[in-house]
C-alpha positions in Angstrom: -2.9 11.4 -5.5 -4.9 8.6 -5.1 -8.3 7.2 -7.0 -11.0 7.5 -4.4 -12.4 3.9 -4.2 -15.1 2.4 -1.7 -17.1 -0.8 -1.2 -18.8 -4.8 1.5 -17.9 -7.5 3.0 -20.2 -10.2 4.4 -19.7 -9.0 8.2 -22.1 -9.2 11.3 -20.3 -8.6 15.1 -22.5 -9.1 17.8 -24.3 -6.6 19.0 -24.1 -6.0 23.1 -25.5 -2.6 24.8 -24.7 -1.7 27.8 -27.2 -0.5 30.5 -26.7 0.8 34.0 -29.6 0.6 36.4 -29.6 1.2 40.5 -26.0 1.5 40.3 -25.6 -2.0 39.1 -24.2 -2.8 35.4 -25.9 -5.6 33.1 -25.0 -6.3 29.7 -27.6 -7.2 27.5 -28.1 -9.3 24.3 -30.3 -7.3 22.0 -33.6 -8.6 21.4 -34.6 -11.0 19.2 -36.4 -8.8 16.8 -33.5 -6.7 16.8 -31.3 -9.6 15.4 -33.8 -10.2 12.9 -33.5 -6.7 11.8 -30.0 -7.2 11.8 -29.9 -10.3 9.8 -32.1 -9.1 6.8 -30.2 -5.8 6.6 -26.9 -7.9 6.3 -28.4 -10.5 4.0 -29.0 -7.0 1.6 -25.3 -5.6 2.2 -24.1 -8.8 1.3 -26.4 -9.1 -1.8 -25.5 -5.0 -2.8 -21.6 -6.0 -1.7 -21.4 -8.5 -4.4 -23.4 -7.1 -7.2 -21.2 -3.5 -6.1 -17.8 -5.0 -6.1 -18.2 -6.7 -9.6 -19.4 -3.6 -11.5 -16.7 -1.4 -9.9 -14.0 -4.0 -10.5 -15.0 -3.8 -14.2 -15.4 0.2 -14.1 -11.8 0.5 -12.8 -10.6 -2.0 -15.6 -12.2 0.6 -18.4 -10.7 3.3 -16.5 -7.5 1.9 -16.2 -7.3 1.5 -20.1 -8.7 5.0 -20.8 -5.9 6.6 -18.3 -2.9 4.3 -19.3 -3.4 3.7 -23.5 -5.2 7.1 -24.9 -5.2 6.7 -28.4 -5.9 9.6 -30.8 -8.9 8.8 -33.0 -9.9 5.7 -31.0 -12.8 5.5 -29.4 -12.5 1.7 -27.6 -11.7 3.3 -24.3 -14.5 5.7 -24.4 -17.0 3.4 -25.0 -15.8 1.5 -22.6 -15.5 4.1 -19.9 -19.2 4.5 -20.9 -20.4 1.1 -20.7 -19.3 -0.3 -17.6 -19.9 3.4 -16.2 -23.5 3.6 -16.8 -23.9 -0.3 -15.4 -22.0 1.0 -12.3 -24.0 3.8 -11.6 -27.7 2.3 -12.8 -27.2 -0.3 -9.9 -25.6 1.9 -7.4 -28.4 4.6 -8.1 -31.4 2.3 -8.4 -34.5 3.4 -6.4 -34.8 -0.4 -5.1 -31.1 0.1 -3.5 -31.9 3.5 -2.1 -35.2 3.0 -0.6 -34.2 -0.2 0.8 -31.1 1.1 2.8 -33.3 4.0 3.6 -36.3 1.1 5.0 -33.3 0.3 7.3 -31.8 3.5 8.3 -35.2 4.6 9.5 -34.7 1.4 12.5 -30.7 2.3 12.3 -31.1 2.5 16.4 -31.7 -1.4 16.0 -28.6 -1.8 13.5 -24.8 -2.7 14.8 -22.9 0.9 14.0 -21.0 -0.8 11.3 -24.3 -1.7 9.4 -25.8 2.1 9.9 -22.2 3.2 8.1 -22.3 0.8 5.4 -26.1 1.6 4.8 -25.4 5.1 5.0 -22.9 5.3 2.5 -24.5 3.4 -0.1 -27.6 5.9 0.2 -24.1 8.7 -0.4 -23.1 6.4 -3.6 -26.5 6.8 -5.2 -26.8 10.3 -4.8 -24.2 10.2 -7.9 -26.2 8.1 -9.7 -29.9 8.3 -9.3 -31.8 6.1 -11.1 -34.4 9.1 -12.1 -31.6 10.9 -13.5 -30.2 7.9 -16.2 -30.5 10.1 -19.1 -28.3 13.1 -17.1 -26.0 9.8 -15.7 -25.3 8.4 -19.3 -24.6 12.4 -20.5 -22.0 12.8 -17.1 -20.0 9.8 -17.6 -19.8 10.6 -21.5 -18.9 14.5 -21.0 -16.3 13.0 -17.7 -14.5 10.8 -20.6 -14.2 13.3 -23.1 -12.9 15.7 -20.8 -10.4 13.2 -19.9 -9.2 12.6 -23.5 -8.8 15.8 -24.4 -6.8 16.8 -21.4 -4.3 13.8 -21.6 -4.1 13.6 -25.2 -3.0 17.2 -25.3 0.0 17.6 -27.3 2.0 20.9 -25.9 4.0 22.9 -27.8 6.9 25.3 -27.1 8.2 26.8 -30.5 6.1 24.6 -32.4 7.8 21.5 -31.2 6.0 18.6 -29.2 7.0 18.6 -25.7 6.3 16.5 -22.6 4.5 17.8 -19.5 7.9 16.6 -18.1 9.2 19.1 -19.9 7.8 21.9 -19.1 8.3 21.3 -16.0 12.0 20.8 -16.5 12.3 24.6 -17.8 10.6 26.2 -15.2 12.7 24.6 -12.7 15.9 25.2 -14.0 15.7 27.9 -17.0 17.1 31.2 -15.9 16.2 32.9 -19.2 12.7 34.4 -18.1 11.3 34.7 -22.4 12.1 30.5 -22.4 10.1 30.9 -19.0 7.1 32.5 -20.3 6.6 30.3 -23.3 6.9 27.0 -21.2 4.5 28.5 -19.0 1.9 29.9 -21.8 2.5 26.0 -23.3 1.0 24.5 -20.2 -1.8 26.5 -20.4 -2.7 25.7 -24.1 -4.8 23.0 -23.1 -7.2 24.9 -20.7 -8.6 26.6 -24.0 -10.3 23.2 -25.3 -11.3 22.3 -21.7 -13.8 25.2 -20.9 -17.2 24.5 -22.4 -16.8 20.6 -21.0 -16.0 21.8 -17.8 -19.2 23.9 -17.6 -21.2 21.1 -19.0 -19.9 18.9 -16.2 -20.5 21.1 -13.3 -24.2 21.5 -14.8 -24.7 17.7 -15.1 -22.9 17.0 -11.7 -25.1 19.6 -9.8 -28.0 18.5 -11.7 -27.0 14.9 -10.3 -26.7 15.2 -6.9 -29.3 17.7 -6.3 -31.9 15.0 -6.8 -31.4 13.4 -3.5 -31.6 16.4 -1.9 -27.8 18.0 -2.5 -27.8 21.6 -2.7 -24.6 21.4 -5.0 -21.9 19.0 -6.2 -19.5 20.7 -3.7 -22.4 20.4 -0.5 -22.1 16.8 -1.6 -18.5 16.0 -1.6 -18.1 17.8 1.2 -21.1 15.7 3.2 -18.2 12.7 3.0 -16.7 14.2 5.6 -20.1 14.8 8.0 -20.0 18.7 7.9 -21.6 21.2 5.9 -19.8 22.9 3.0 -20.1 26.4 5.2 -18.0 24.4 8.3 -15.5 22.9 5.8 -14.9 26.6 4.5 -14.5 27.7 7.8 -12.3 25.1 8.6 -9.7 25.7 5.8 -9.9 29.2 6.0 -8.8 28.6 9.7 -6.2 27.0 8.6 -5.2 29.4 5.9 -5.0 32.2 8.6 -2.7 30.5 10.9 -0.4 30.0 8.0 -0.7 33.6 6.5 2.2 34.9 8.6 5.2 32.4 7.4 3.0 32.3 4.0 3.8 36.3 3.6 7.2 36.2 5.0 7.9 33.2 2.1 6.3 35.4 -0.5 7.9 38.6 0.4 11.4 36.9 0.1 10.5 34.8 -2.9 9.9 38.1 -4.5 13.0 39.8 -3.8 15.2 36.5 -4.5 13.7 35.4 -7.6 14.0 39.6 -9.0 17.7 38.8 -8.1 17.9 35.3 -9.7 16.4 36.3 -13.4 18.3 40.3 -13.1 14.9 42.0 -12.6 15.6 45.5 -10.9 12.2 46.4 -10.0 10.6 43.9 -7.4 7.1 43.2 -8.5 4.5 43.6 -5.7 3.3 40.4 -6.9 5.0 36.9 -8.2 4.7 36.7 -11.6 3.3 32.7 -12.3 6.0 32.2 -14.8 8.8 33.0 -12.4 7.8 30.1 -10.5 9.0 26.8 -10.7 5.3 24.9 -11.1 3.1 25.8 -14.0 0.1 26.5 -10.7 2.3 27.8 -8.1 1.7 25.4 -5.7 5.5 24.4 -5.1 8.4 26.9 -4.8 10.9 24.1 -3.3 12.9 24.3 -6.6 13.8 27.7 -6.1 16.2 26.3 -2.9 19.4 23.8 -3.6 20.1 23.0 -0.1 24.5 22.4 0.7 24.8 18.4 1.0 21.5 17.6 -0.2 22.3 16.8 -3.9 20.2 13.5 -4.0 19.9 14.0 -8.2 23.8 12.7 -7.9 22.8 9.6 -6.8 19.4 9.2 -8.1 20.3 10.1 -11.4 22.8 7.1 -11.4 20.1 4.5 -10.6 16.8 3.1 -12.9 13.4 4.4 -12.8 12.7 0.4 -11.4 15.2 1.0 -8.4 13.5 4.1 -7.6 10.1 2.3 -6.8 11.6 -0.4 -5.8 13.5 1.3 -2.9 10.2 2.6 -2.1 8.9 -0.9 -1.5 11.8 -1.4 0.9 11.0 1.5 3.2 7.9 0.2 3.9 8.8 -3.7 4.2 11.5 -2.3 7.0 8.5 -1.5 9.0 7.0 -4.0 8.7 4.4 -4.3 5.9 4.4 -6.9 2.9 5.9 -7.0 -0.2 4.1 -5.6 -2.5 1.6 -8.4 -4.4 3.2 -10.0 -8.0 0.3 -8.0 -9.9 1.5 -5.0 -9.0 4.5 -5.1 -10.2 3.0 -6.9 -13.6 0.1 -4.7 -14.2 0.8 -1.1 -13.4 2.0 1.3 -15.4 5.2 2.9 -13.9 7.6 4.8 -16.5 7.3 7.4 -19.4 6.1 6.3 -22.0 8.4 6.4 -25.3 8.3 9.6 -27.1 8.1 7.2 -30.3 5.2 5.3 -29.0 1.7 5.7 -30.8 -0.5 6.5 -27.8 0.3 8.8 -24.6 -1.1 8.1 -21.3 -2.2 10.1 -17.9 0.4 12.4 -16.5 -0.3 12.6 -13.3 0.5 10.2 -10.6 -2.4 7.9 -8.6 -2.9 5.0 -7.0 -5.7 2.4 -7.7 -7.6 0.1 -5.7 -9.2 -1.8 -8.4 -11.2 -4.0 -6.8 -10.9 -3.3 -3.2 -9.2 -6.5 -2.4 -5.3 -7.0 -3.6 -5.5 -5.7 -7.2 -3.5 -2.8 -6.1 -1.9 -0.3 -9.0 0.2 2.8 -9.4 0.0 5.0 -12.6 3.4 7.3 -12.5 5.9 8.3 -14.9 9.1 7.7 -12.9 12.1 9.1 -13.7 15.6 8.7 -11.8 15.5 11.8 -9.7 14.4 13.3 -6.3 11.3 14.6 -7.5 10.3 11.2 -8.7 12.0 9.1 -5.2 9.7 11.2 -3.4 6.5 10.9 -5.3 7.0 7.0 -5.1 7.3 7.1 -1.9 3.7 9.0 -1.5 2.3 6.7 -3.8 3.4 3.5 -2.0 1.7 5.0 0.8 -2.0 5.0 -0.4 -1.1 1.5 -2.2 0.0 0.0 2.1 -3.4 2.0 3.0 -5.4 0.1 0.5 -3.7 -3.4 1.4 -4.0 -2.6 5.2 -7.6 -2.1 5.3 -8.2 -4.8 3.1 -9.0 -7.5 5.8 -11.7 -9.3 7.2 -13.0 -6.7 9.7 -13.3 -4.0 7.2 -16.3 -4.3 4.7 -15.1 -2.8 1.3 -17.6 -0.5 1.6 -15.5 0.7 4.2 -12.8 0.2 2.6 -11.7 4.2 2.4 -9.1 6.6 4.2 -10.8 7.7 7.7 -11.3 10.1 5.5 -10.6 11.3 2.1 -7.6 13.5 3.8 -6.2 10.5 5.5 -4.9 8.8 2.3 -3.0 11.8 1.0 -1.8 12.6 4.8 0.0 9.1 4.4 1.5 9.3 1.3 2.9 12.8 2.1 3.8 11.7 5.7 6.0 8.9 3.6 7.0 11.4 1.2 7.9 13.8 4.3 9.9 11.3 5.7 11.5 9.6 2.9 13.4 13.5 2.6 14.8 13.8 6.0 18.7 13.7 6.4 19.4 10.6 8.5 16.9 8.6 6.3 18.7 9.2 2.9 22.4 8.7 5.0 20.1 5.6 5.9 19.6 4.5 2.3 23.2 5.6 1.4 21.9 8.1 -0.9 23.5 10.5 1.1 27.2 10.0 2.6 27.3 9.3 6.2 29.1 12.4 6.5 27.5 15.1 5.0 26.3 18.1 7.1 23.4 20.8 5.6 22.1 23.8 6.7 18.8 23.1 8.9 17.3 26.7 8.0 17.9 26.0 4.2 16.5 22.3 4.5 13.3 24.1 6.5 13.2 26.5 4.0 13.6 24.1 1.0 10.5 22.2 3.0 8.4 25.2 3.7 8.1 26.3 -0.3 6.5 22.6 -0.6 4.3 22.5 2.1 3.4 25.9 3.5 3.2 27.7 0.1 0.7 24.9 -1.4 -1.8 25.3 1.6 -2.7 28.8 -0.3 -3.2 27.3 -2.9 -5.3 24.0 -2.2 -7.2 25.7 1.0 -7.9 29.0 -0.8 -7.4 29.2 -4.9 -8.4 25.9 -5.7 -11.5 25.2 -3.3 -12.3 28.7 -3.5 -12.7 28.6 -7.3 -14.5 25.1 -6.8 -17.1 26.5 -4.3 -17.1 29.2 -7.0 -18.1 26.9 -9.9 -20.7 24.5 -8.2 -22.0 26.3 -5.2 -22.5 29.8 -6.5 -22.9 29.0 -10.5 -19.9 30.9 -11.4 -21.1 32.2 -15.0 -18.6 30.7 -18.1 -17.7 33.8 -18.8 -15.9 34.8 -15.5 -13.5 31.3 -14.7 -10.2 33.0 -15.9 -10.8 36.1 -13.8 -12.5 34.2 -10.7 -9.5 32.2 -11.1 -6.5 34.6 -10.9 -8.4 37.2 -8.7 -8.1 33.9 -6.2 -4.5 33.0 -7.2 -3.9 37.0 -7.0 -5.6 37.3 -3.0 -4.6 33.9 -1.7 -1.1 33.0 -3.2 0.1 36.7 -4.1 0.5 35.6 -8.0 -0.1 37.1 -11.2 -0.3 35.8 -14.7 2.9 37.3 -16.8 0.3 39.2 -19.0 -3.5 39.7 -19.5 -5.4 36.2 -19.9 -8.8 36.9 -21.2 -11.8 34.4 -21.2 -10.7 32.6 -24.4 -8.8 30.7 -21.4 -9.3 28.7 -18.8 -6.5 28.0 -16.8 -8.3 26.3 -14.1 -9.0 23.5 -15.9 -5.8 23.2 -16.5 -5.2 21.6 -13.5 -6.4 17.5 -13.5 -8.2 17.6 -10.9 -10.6 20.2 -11.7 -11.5 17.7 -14.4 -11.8 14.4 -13.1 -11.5 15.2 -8.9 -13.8 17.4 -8.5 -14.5 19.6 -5.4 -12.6 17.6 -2.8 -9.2 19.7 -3.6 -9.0 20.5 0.5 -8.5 17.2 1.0 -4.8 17.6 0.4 -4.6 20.6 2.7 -6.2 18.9 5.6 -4.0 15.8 4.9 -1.0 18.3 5.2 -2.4 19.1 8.5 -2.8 15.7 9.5 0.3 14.6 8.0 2.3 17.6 10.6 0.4 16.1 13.3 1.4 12.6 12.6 4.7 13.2 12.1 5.2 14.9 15.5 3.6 12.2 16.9 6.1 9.5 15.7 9.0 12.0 16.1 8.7 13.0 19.7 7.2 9.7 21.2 8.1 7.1 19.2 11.3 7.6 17.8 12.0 10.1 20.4 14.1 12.2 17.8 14.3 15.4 16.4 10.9 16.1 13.7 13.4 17.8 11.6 15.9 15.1 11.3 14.2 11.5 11.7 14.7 8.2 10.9 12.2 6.2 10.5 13.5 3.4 8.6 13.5 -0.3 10.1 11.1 0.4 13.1 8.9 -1.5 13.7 6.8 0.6 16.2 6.4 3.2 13.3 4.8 0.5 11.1 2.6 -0.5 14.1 1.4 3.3 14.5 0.6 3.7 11.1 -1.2 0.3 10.4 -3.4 0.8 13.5 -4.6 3.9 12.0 -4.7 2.5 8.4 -6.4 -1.0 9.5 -9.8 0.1 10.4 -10.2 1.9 6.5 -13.8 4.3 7.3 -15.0 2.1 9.7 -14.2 4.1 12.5 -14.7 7.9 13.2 -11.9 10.2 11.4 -11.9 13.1 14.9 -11.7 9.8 16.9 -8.8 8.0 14.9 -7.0 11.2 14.8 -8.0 11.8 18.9 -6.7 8.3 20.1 -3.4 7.8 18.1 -2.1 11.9 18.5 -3.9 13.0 21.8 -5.3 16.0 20.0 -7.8 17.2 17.8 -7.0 18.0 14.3 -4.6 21.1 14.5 -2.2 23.4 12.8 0.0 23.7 15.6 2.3 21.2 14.9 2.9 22.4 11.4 3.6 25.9 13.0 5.8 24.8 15.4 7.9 22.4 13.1 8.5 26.1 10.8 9.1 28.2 14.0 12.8 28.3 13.2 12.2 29.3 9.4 10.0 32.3 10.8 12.2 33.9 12.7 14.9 33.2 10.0 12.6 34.6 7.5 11.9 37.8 9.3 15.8 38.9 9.3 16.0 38.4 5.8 12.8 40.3 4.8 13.8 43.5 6.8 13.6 46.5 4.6 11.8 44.8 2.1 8.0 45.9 1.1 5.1 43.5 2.0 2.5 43.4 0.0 -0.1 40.5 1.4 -2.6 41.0 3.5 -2.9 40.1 7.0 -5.5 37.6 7.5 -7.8 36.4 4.8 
């Protein structure tokens, strides 16, 4: 996960069109009222650039403190939060800004590209923060904070005791004993109860928000980052979740019978049972499969939580990027914090951008294990994304993924490849030696990646188009929720779970990323399509067995699609570094073996998903 960041540079290339006339070429300067055009409208990125970057800098500062020290019973942080949130948004959301990008825009034919992009997307920054709407604003920000606090300074409880969220997690991974199953799971799920009023009260205010500059919803608006409607993005994912669905229900059909097996249940369930799965939302079954030879706990378990991250560094230094800058190492916040400490902090991993130049953080909670060496890895990846296109050619309002799916499609891609078997024999965290089964290891890879696309492309931006688009009444988010979970991922909750919960919300980033959850299956997409890429003709090796360590053509390939941040087309990035349009089909093809694998194992067995969605 990453913290969605934008922002610009002073930046004016010249501007040269190109005319054909009688079958002879000329290339002509534009006119001179055109560079005048050209010059004001820079003179006012510059001035909104400046005023921008300050205010955010200071905003991510407040947030910082509010995710990484969450005190019970102190408000500093809050107010904070609040403070430099309403500056942030009152200038970002003033009419003058607005209606003078918009005097612009309407003469955008006269503007260099880069200029009608910057331009645009400070007219898509207000729309989060019109000035009409201050009162609604201040209200947002407040309710966005609270929210916050109460989810991370949740204390969960199995038997009465104080566990971690690390804990949890722990037992549903490893515990075979299916009661210590069920109360882990109901323990997770405590904290959705205090969530549900504020999460109504934010989808209200955030509707309420956008809908002033002309928005039908918050999820129309998030969406709009991507330059489609809502309806196309929809179609899009549901696309994708169709080409999926047949290795999706073979995986389901034999996680059913296997996991009966595992915890001694006689009757196979026509549906998965949440609590028999090893993630509190179902979105990762990988635990279920140790893979022969692939015990990289041994090792990792051996090490510090410093040497994990740092190890990350090094994978990407051997392509060729940078060390990482002094003040990340100095000011992000990296390990558990102490179960004697007197304040608890944000969960979840992220990376930062703090102030879109080299202020780059990581909030994790590493721990020596392979969970933890892979989720470094990710993160690394959106920290090299943010120091790549921070450079002179890329404005900071530009400074973005190609688009939102990008950054995660990095991290993961790093993640991906930080798991395959000649990397880790690489790294000596395997031995030279060792041989593994390549079903098991696709297998093992498939309950990651295939089984969350369900989950992100249908239950979770289903439920979100649900809540924003269609006004999904209070009353109905715990049913609306599992009826999703129920047609998309083939899951269940262990017992009846009325409206007194809401277990939606108790996933972070229906709280504090709203509406933008397909991101990470269209980065998974990407990620497939990338990998291929750098597989077949660049390392010319096997995609299931690759090595990308030390080459530097690999770091080349990536920076060249991280350098140019937002500046340039997403389709067209993707177009001109893979050859194809975004597509499935190297995910599908990369699983072929695992289907047909999958089909022997599942004959005789009773399927109970659909088709198609």
């Amino acid at each position: 996960m990453y913290r969605r960041c934008t922002l610009p540079l002073q930046y004016l290339p010249g501007s040269i069109k190109l005319a054909m006339y009688g079958g002879l070429i000329f290339f002509n300067l534009s006119c001179g009222s055109d560079k005048k055009l050209q010059q004001e409208a820079q003179t006012f990125l510059g001035q909104y650039t400046r005023e921008y970057v300050r205010l955010y800098t200071e905003s991510s500062e407040a947030q910082w403190a509010a995710n990484t020290k969450i005190v019970e019973g102190d408000s500093t942080n809050a107010r904070a939060v609040e403070r430099t949130g309403q500056a942030f948004a009152s200038f970002t959301g003033s009419d003058s800004n607005v209606e003078t990008a918009q005097k612009y825009l309407d003469q955008k034919d006269k503007l260099t590209e880069l200029q009608v992009k910057q331009l645009q997307k400070i007219k898509y920054i207000a729309a989060n923060n019109p000035a009409s709407l201050a009162d609604i604003i201040k209200k947002r920000i407040k309710a966005e904070n609270t929210q916050i606090e109460k989810l991370y300074g949740f204390t969960f409880r199995i038997d009465g005791k104080p566990v971690s969220a690390n804990q949890i997690d722990d037992v549903l991974k490893d515990q075979t004993n299916l009661p210590a199953r069920l109360k882990a799971w109901q323990a997770g799920k405590e904290v959705g109860k205090g969530l549900k009023k504020g999460l109504t009260e934010l989808r209200d205010l955030r509707n309420q928000t956008v809908q002033a500059l002309g928005y039908k919803d918050y999820f129309d608006y998030q969406v709009s980052d991507y330059g489609i409607p809502a309806d196309d993005m929809m179609r899009l994912i549901k696309k994708i979740n169709n080409e999926l669905r047949p290795l999706y229900k073979e995986l389901h059909t034999y996680a059913r019978y296997e996991l009966a097996k595992k915890y001694g249940v006689k009757e196979v369930p026509d549906y998965l049972p949440a609590h028999w799965l090893p993630n509190r939302w179902g979105q990762d079954w990988s635990a279920m499969v140790s893979v022969k030879g692939m015990n990289t706990d041994s090792v990792l378990k051996t090490k510090t939580p410093e040497w994990i991250v740092k190890d990350a560094e090094d994978f990407y230094r051997s392509l060729g990027f940078p060390a990482l800058p002094s003040g990340f190492w100095q000011k992000s916040s990296l390990y558990p914090v102490p179960p004697s400490s007197s304040y608890k902090k944000n969960n979840h991993a992220s990376a930062w951008h703090m102030d879109l130049q080299n202020d780059v953080r990581s909030l994790m909670s590493v721990e020596p294990n392979s969970e933890w060496y892979e989720t470094a890895n990710h993160e690394l990846g959106h920290i090299y994304y943010y120091l790549t296109y921070t450079n002179k050619d890329v404005p900071p309002l530009m400074r973005e993924g190609a688009n939102r799916a990008y950054h995660e499609a990095m991290g993961s891609l790093m993640g991906l490849a930080s798991q395959q078997l000649p990397y880790l024999k690489k790294k000596a965290i395997l031995p030279e030696n060792t041989r593994t089964d390549q079903v098991q290891t696709l297998l093992k890879e498939a309950l990651n990646y295939v089984v969350f696309i369900p989950f992100s492309a249908g239950t979770m931006t289903e439920f979100e188009k649900q809540l924003y688009a269609d006004k999904l009444p209070e009353n109905q988010y715990n049913k609306a929720w599992w009826d999703l979970a129920k047609k998309y991922q083939g899951i269940e909750p262990p017992s009846a779970r009325g409206e007194e919960f809401c277990d939606a919300a108790t996933k972070t980033h229906i709280n504090d990323d709203p509406a933008q959850y397909y991101d990470y299956a269209l980065s998974f997409v990407i990620l497939f399509q990338l990998h291929d890429h750098i597989a077949k003709k660049i390392l010319h090796q096997d995609p299931h067995a690759t090595n990308y360590y030390g080459n530097k053509k690999v770091g080349e390939f990536l920076k060249d699609i991280m350098r140019p941040g937002a500046s340039k087309d997403w389709n067209s990035v993707l177009k001109e570094k893979t050859g194809s349009d975004l597509s499935a089909k190297p995910m599908l093809d990369y699983f072929s073996p695992l289907l047909k694998w999958l089909k022997e194992q599942n004959k005789g067995r009773k399927y109970t998903l659909s088709e198609s969605i």
